[in-house]
PADRENMAR-789894 format. One line per 4 residues: number of its first residue (from 1); for each residue x negated, y negated, z negated of N, C-alpha, C. Coordinates in pm, whole numbers, plus 32768, in hexadecimal, padded with zeros to 4 digits. Example, Ala and Ser with C-alpha at 12.3 -4.5 7.8 and 13.67 -1.06 7.14 Angstrom:
BEGIN
1	7AD9,8239,7CF4,7B32,81C2,7CF4,7AD8,814A,7CF4 ~ 7AFB,80E1,7D3C,7AA9,806A,7D36,7AF6,7FFD,7CED
***
This chain:
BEGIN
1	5B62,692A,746F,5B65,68A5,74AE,5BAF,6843,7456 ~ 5B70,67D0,7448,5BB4,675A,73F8,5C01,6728,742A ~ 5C95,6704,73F3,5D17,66C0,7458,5CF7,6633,7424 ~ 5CA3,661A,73B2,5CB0,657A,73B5,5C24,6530,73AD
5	5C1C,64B8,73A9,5BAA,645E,737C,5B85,6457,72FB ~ 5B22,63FA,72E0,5AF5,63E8,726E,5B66,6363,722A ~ 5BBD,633A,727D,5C4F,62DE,7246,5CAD,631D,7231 ~ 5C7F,63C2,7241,5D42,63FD,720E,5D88,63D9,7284
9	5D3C,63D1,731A,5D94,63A0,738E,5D90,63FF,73CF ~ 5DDE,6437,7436,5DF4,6499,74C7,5DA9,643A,7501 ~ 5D3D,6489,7537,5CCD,6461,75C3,5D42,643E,7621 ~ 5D0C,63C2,766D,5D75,6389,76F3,5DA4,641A,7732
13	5D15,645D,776E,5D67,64D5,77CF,5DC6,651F,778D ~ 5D99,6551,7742,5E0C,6591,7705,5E83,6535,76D7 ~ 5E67,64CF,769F,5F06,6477,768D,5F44,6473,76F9 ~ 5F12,6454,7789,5F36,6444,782F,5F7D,64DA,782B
17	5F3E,654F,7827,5FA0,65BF,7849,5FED,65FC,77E6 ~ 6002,65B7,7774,608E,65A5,7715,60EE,6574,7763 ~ 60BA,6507,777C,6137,64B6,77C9,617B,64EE,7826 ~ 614F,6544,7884,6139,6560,7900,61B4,6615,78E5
21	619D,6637,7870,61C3,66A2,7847,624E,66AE,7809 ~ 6287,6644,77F8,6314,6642,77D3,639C,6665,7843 ~ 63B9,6612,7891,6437,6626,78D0,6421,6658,7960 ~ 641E,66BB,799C,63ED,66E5,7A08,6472,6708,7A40
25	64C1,670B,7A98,6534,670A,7AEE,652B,67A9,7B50 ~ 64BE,67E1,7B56,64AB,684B,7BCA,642E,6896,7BCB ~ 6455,6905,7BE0,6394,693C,7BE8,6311,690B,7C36 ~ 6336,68C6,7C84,62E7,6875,7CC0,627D,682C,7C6E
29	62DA,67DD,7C33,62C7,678D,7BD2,6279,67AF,7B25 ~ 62C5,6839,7B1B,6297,685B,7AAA,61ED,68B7,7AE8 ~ 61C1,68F9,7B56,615E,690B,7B71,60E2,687C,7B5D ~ 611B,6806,7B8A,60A6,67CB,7B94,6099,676B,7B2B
33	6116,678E,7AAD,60E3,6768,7A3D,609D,67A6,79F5 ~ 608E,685E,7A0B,6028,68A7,79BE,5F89,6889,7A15 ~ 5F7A,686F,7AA9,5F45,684E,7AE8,5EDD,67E1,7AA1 ~ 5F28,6773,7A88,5ED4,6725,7A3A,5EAE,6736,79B4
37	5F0C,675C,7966,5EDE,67C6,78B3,5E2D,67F1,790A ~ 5E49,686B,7959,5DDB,68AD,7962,5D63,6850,79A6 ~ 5D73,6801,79EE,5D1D,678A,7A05,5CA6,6744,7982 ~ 5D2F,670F,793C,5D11,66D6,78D6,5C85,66F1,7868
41	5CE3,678E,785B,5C88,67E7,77EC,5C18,682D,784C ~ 5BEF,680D,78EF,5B96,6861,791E,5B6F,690D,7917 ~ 5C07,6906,794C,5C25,69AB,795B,5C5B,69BC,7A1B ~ 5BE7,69F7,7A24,5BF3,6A29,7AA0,5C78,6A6C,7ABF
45	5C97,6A48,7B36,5D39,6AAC,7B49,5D13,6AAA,7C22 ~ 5D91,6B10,7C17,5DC4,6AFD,7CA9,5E51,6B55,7CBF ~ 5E91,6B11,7CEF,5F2F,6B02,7D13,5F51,6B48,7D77 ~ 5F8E,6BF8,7D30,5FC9,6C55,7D97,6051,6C51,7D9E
49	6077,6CD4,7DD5,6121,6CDE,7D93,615A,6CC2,7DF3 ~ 61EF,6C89,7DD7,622D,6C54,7E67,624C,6BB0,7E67 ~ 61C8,6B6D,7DDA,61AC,6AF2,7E09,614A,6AE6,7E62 ~ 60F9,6B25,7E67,60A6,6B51,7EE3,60E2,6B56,7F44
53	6133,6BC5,7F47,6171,6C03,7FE8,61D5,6B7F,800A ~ 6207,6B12,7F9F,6249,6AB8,7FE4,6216,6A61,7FFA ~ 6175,6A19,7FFA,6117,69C5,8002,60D6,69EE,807F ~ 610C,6A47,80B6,60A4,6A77,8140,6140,6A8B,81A9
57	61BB,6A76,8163,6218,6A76,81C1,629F,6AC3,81E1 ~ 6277,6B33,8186,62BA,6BB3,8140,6368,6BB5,8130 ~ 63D1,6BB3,8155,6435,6B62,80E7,6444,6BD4,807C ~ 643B,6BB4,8023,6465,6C2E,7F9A,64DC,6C00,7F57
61	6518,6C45,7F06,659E,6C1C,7EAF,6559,6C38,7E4A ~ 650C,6CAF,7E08,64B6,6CAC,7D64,6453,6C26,7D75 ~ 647B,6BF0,7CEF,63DC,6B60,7D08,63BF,6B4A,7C60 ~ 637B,6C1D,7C50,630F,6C2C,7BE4,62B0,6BDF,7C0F
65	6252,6BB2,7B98,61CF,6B70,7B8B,618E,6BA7,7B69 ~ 6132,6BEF,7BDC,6097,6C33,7B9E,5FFE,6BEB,7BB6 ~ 5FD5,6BE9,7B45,5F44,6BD1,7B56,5F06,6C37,7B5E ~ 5E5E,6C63,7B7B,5DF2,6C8A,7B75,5DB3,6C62,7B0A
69	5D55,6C9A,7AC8,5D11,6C2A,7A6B,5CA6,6CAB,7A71 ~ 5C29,6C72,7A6C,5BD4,6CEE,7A49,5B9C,6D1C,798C ~ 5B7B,6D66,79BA,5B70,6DD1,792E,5B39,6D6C,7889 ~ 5ACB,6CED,78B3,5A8F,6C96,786B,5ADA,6C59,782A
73	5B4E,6C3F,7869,5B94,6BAD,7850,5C22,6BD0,7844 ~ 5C3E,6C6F,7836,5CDA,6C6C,7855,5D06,6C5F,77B0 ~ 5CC1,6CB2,7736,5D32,6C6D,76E1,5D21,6BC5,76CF ~ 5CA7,6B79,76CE,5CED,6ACC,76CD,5D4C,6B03,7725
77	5D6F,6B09,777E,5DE9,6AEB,77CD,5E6D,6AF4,7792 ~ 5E5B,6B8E,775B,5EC2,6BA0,7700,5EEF,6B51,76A3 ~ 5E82,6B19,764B,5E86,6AD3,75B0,5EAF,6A4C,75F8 ~ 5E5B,6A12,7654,5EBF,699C,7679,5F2B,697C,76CF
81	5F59,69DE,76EA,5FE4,69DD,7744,6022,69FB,76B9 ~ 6036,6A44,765D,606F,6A47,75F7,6074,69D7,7593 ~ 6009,6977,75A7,6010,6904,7537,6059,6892,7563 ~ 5FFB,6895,75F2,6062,6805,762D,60C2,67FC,7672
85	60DF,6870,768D,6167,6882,76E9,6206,6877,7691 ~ 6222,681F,767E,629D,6857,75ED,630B,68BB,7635 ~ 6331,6896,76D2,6393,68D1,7715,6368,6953,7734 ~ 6319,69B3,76FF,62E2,6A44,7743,62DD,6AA4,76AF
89	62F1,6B1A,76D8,62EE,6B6C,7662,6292,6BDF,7675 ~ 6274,6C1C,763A,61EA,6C82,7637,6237,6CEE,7650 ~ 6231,6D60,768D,62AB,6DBF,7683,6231,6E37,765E ~ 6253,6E95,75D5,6216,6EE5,75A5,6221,6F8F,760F
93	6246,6F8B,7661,6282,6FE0,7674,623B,7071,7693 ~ 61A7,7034,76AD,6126,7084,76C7,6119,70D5,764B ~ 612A,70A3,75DF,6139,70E9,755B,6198,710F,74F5 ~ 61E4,7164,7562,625F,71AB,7524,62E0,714D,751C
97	62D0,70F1,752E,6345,7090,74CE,6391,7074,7534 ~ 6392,70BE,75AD,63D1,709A,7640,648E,70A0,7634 ~ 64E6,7058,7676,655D,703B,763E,6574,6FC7,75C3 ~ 6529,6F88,7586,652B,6F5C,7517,652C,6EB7,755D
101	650B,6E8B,75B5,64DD,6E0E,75ED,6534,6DFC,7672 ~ 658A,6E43,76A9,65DE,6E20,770D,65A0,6E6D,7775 ~ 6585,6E3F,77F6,6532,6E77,7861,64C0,6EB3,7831 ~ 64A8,6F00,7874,6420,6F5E,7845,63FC,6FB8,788C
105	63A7,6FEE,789F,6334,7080,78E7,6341,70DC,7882 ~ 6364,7144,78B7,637C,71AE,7886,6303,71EA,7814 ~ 62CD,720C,77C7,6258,7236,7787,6204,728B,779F ~ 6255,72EB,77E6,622C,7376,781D,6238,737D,788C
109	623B,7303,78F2,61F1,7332,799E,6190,733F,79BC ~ 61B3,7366,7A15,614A,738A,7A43,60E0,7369,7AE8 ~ 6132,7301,7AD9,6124,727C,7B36,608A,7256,7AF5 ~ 6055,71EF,7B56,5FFC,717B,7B29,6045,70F7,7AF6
113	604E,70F2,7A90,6077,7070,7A2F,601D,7015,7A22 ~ 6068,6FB2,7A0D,601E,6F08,7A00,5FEC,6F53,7949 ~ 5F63,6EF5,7955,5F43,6F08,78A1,5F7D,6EF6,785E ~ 5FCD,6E38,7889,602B,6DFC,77F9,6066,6DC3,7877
117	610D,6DC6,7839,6169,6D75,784E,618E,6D10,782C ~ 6204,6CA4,7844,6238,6C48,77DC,62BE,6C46,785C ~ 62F5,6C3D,77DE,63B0,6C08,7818,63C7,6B82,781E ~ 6409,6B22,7885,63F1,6A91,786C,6486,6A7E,7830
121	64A4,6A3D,77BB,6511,6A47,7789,657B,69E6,77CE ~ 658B,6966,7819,65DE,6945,7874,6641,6985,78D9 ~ 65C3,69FC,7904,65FE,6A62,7956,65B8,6AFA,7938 ~ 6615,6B41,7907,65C2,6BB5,78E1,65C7,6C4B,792C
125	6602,6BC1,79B6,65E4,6C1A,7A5B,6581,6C4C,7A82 ~ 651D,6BE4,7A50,6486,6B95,7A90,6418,6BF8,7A28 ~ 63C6,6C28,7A72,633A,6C59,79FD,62D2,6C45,7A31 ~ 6282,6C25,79CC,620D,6BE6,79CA,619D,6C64,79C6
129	6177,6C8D,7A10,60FB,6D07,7A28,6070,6CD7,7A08 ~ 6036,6D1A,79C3,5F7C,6D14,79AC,5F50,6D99,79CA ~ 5F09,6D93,7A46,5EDB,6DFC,7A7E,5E38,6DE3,7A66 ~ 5E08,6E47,7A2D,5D59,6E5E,7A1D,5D2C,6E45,7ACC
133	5CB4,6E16,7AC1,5C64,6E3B,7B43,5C39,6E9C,7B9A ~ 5C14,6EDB,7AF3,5BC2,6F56,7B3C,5C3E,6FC4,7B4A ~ 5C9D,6FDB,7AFC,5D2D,701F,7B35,5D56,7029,7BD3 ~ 5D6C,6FC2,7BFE,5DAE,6F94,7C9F,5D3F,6F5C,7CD6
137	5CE2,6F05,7CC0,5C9D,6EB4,7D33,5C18,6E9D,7D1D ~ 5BD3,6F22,7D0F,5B46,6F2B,7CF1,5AFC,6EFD,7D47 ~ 5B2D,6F19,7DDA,5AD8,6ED5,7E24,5AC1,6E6E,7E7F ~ 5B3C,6DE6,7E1E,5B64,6D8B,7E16,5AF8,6D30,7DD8
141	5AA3,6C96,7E1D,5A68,6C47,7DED,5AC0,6BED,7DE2 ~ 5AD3,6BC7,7D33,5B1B,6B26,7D04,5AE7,6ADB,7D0E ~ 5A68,6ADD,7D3F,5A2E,6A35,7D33,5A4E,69E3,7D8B ~ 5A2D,6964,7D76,5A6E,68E8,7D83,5A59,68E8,7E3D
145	59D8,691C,7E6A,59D3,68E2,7F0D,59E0,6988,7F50 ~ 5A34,69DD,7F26,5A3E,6A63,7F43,5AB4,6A41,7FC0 ~ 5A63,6A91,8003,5AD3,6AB0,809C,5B4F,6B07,8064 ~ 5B49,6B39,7FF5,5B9F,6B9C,7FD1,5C1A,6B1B,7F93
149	5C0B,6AA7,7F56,5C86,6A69,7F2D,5C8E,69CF,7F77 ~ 5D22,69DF,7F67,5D52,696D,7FD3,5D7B,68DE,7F6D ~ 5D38,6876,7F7F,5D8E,6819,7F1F,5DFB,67D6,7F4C ~ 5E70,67B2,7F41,5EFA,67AB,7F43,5F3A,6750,7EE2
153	5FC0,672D,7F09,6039,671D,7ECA,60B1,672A,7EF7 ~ 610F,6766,7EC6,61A6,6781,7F16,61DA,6730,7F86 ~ 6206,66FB,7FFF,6239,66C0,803C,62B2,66A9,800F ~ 62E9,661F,801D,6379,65FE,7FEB,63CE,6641,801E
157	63C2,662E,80C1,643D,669E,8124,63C0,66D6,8142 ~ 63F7,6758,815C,6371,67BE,81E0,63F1,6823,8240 ~ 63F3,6804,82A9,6442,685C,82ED,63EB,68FE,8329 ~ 6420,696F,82FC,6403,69E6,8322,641E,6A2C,83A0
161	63C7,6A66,83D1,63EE,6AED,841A,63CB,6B67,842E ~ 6411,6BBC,8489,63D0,6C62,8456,6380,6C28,84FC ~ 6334,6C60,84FC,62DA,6C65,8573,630E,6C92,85F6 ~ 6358,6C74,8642,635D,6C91,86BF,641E,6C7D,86BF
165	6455,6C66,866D,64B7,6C71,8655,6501,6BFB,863B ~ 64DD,6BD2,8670,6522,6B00,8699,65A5,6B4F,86E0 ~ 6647,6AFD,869B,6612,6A69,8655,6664,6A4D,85DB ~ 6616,6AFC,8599,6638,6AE3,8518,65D5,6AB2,84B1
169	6607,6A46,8493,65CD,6A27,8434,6605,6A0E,838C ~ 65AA,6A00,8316,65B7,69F7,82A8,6586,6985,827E ~ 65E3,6934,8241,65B8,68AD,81DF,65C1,68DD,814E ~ 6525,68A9,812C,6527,68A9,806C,64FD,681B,8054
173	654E,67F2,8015,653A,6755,7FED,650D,6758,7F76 ~ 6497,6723,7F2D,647A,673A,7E8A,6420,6699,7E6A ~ 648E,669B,7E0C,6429,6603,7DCE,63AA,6625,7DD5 ~ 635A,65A7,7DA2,62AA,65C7,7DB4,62B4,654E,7D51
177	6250,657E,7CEE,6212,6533,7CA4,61C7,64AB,7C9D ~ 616A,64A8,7D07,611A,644E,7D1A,6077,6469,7DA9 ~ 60AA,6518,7DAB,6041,6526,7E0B,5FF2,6544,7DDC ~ 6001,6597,7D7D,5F90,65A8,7D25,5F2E,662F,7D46
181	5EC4,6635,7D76,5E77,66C8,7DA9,5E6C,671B,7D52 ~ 5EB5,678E,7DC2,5EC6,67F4,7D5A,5E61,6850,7DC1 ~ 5E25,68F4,7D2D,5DD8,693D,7D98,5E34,69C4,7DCB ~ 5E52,69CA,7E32,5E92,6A19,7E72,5E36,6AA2,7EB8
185	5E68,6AEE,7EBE,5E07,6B8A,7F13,5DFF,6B6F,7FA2 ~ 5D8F,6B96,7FB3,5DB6,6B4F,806C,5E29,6BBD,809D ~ 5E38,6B8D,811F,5EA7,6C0C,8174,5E45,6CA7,8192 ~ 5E13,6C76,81CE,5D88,6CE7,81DC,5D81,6D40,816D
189	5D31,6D19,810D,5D23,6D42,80B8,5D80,6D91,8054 ~ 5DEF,6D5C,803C,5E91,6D7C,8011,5EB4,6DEA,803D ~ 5E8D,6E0A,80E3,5EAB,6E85,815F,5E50,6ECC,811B ~ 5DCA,6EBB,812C,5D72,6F2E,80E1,5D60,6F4C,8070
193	5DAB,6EFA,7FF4,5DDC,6F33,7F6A,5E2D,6F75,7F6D ~ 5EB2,6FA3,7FCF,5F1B,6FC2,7FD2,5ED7,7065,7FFC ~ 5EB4,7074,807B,5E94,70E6,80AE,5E29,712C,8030 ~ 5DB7,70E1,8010,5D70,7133,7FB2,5DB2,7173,7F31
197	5DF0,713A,7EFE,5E5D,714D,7EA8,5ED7,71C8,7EE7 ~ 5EFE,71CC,7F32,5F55,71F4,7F8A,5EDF,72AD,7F8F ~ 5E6C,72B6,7FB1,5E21,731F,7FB6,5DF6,733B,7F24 ~ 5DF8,7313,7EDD,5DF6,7320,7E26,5E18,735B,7E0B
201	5ECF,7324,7DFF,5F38,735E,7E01,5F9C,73B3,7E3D ~ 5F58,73F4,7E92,5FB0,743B,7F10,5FFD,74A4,7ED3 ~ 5FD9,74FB,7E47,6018,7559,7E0A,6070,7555,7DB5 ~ 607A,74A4,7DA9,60DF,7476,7D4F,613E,7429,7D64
205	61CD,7454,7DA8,622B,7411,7E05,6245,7389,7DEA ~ 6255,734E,7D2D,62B0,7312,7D21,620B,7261,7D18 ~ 6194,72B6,7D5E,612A,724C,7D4C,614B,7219,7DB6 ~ 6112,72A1,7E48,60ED,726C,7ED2,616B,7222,7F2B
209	621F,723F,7EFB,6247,71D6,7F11,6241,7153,7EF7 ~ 61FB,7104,7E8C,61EB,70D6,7E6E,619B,707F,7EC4 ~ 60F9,70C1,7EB0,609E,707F,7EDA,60AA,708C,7FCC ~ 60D9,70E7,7FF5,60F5,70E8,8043,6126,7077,808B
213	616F,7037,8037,61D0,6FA6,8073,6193,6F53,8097 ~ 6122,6F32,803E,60B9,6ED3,8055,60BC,6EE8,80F6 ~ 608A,6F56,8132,6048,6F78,818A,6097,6F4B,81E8 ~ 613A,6FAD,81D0,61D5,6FA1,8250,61B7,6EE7,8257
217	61D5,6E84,81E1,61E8,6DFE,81F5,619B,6DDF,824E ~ 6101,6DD3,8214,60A1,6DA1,8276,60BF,6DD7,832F ~ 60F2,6E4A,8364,60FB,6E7B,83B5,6194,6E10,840E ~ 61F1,6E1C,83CB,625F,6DF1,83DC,627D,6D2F,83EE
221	6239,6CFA,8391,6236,6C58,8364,61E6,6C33,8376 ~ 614D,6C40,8366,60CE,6BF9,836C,607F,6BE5,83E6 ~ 606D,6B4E,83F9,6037,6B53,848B,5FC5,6B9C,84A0 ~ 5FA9,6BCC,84EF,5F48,6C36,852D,5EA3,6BED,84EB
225	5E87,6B73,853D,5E0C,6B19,851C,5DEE,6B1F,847B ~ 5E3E,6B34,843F,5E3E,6B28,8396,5E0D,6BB4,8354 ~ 5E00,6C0A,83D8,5DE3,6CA4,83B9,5D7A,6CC7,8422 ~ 5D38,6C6B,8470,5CB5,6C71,84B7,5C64,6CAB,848C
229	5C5B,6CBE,8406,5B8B,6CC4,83C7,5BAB,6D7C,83C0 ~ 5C0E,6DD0,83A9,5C2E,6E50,83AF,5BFB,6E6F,832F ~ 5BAE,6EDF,832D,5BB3,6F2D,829F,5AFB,6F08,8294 ~ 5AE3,6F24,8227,5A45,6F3D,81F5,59F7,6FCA,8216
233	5A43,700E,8221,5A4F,708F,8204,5A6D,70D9,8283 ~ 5A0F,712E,82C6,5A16,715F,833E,5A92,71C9,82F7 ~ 5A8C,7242,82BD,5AEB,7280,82C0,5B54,7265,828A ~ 5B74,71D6,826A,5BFE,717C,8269,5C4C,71A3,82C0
237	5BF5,713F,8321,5C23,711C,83C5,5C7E,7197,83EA ~ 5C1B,7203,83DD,5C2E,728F,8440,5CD1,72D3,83D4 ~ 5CB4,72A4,8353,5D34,72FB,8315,5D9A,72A1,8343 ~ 5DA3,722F,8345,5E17,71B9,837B,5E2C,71EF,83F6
241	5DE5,7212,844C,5DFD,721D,8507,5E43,7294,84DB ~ 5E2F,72F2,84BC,5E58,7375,84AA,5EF3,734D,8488 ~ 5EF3,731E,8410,5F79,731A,83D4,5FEE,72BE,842F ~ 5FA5,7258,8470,6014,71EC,84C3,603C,723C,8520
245	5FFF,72D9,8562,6017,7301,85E9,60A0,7350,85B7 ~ 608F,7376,854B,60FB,73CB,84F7,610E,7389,846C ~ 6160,7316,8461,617C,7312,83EF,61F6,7387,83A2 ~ 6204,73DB,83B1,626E,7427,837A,621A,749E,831A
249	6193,7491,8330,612A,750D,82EB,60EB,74B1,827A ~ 60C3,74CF,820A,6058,74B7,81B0,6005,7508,81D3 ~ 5FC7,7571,821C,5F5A,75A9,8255,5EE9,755B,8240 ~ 5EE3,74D8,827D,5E44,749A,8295,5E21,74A7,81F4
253	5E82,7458,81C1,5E8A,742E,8134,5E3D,74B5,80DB ~ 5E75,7505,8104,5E43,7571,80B0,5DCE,75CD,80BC ~ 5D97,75A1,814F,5CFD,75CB,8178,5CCC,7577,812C ~ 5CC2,74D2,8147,5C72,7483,8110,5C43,748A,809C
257	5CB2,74C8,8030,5CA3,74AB,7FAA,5C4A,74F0,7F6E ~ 5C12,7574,7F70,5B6E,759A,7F43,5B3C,7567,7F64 ~ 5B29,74FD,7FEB,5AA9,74B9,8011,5A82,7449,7FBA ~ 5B17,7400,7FBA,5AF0,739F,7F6F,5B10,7382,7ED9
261	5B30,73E7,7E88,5B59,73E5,7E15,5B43,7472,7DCB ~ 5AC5,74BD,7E07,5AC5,7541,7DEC,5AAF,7574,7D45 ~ 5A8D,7536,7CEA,5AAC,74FB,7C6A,5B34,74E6,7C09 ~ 5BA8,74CB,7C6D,5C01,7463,7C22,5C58,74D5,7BFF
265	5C8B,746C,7B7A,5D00,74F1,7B35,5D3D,745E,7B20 ~ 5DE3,747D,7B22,5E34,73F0,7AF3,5E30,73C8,7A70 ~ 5E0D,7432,7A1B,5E3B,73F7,796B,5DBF,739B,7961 ~ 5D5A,7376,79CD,5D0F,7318,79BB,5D46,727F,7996
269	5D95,7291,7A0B,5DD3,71D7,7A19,5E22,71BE,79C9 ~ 5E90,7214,799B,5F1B,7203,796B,5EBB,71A3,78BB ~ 5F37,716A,7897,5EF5,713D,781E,5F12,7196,77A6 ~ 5EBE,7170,7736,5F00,71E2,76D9,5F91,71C8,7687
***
């Protein structure tokens, strides 16, 4: 891809999300400046993680930044989050060089890992996740009028609660940019990435806590109506009913998983 004109100039869009890419105050902020990068350069994305889980209501204290990006388009993603981002760093860590860059993923888990990372150097609390498609959310539609993504922008104040449990509540106050639409995972959908994932991984402790949470949040924080449409998937439904009557068993989890993954070995996903 060409970064300039035939004047030796940065194309407006891309000059616009230069601009846009310098001083970011909060992850909030720094999400929906990669938000627009990926706009710009017409790279499909959608926004998990626990900017997700805090865009649907969630309160979280981690506020990593993960995208989706599918399989077509994920290294541009890479190459231009690396060009125009000056505040983000590439973290090698997928290829041995783990420790060498500060925060990092271990090399040898055996977890499901994001493809590529980046550390945001302001705060090198904060990480920036690139998760493949077909890894986590295969049966996830990104397109633009998909019931599967929600368009959004952070609320300045949003007051929280756990569901039934007034009258506690949680304030997250976060600057906002300008309102700028971002693509977010629906709630629904988020619930049934979590559980499918959650039956993937059922043999691998340090995954299905993980992806499990998805599931506890939505259960705990998310209004009910926002989780109306249920699963796609008849033997979803039936492994979810199973598991809510007893959450203390991975049982369902572990019937399901020949059914629906009778194929899968993990050294598939992990990256190399």
């Amino acid at each position: 891809m060409s970064i300039t004109n035939n004047n030796n100039e940065v194309p407006a869009t891309e000059r616009e999300s230069k601009l846009h890419l310098k001083d970011v105050n909060n992850s909030a902020e720094l999400m929906i400046s990669i938000a627009r990068l990926f706009d710009a350069h017409s790279i499909p994305y959608i926004v998990w993680g626990t900017s997700c889980l805090s865009f649907h209501g969630v309160p979280t204290v981690i506020m990593d930044v993960a995208f989706v990006i599918p399989g077509m388009s994920f290294d541009q993603a890479v190459s231009s989050l690396s060009f125009y981002h000056t505040s983000v760093n590439h973290c090698d860590c997928h290829n041995g060089l783990a420790g060498k860059t500060g925060l990092h993923y271990a090399s040898n888990s055996t977890t499901t890992l994001p493809r590529s990372h980046f550390i945001y150097g302001p705060c090198p609390d904060v990480l920036i996740e690139l998760w493949r498609h077909s890894d986590v959310m295969w049966n996830v539609d990104l397109g633009n009028a998909s019931a599967d993504v929600v368009w959004g922008s952070p609320a300045r104040e949003f007051y929280r609660k756990r569901k039934g449990a007034e009258p506690h509540f949680y304030l997250d106050a976060i600057n906002v940019t300008d309102n700028y639409p971002v693509r977010f995972l629906s709630a629904s959908c988020m619930r049934e990435v979590g559980l499918l994932l959650s039956i993937r991984d059922v043999s691998i402790p340090t995954s299905i806590s993980t992806w499990l949470n998805y599931v506890l949040y939505a259960i705990l924080y998310i209004d009910d109506e926002k989780l109306a449409s249920g699963f796609r998937d008849d033997l979803l439904q039936v492994t979810y009913d199973k598991w809510l009557a007893k959450m203390t068993t991975y049982a369902p989890f572990r019937a399901a998983r020949p059914l629906l993954f009778p194929d899968f070995r993990s050294d598939r996903i992990c990256p190399p």
